[in-house]
N, C-alpha and C positions, 0 to 999 in steps of 0.2 A: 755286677760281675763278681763271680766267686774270687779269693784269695788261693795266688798260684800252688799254697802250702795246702789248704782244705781239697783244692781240685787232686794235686798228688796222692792225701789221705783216702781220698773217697776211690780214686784207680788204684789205689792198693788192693784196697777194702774189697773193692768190688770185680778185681779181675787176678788180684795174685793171691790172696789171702788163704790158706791151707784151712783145716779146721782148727789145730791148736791157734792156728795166730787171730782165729776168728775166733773164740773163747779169751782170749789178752786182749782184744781191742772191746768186746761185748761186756769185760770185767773193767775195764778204766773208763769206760763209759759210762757203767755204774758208778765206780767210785768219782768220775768228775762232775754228774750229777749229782750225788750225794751231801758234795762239798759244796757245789752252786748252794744248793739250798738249804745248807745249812748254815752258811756264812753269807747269804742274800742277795747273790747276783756276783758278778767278777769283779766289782766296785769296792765291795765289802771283802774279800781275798787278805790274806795275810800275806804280808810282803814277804815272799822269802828270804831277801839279802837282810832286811831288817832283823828277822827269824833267825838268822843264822848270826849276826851281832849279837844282837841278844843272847842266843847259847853258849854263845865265843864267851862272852862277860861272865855269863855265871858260870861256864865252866874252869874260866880265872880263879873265878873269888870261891870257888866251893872244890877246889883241885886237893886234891889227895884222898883217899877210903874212906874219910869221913861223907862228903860228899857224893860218893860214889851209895855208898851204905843210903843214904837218905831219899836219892835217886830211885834204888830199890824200896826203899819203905810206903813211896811215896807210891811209886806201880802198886805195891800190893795192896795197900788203904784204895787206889782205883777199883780194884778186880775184888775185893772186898765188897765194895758198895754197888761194885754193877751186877756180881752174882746174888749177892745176901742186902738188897736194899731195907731188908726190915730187920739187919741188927742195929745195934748205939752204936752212939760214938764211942763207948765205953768196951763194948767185946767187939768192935774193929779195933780198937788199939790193943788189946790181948791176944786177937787172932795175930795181927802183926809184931806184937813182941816174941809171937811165938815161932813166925815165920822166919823174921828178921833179930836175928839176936842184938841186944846193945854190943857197943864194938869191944867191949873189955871179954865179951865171950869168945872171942876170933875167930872161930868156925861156925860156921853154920848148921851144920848137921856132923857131930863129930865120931860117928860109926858110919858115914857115907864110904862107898867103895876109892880106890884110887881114883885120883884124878884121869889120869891115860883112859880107866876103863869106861870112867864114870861119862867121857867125851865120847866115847866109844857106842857105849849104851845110849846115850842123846841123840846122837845122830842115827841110829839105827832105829828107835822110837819117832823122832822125827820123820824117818821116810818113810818108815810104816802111816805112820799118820796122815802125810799131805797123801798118802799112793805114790811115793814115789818107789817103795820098798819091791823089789820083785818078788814073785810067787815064789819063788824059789829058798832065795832067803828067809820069809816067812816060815816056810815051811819048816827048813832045815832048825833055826831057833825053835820052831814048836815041837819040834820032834825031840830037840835036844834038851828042852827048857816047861816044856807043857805054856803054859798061858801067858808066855812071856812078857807083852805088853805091859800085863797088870802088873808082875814083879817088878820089871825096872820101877817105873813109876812111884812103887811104897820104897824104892832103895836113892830114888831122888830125894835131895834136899830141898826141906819146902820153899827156898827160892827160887832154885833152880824150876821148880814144878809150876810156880808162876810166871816165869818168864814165858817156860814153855806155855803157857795156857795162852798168855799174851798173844804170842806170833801166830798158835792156831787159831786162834779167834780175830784174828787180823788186826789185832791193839799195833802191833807193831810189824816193820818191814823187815824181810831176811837181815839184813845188813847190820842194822839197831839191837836184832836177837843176836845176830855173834856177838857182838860188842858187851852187851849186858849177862850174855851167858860167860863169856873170858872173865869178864869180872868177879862176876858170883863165884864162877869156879875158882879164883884167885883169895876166895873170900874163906871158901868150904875147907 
């Protein structure tokens, strides 16, 4: 006999589900597969409550910008090695000093545009990006701006430009990119 939770999921699925909610359900399907098998069945699953102790702890003992900065360094030695697998250890840590400045530099990118704009410009790149941006807007920046994508992007700081790589590339969840983008910008 089916679980009254799975019989619910599948009369969703299968009698109310619109086409966007059937694109969400066909995408976390992916990704719950994904995760079976990469972590070996739902036995081998990472506890979350543990998961989140654990983050609790080191985000205790590693609290304030230094921390935060390391967090960052540490993303970009990732997206480093999953884009560029055949540099060294030696020009990943140059790409990322150059990404992530040491903290006595304080800014990040110190001819990046304001802050206000700079939020402004990420999210408008942002939507263009997932499709969330309408035609319209599109347009009206192209008219106003000629290839605009590409400029924001060389006027992003190269933290900011890996985070963003991160969330399009699904390294990370909406929620994770505010968080890490507030920062960086805090940083810039």
């Amino acid at each position: 006999m089916a679980e009254p939770e799975l019989v619910r999921v599948m009369d969703y699925i299968l009698n109310r589900c619109n086409e966007r909610d059937i694109e969400a359900v066909a995408a976390a399907v992916v990704k719950r597969r994904r995760n079976l098998v990469m972590f070996g069945g739902v036995k081998n699953m990472p506890d979350p409550q543990r998961l989140a102790r654990d983050l609790s702890a080191q985000l205790n003992i590693e609290a304030g910008m230094e921390g935060v900065r390391k967090s960052i360094q540490e993303m970009a030695v990732r997206i480093i090695k999953q884009e560029a697998p055949e540099l060294t250890d030696a020009q990943v840590a140059e790409l990322t000093r150059a990404w992530v400045p040491p903290a006595r530099d304080g800014a990040a990118g110190g001819n990046s545009p304001p802050r206000n704009l700079l939020e402004s410009m990420i999210e408008q790149f942002v939507a263009f990006s997932t499709g969330r941006m309408s035609p319209e807007e599109d347009k009206s920046l192209r008219d106003e701006m000629g290839a605009w994508p590409d400029r924001y992007w060389k006027a992003f700081p190269p933290v900011v430009r890996l985070i963003i790589t991160d969330f399009l590339k699904g390294g990370i969840a909406e929620g994770e990119f505010r968080t890490k983008l507030t920062t960086a910008l805090s940083l810039c």
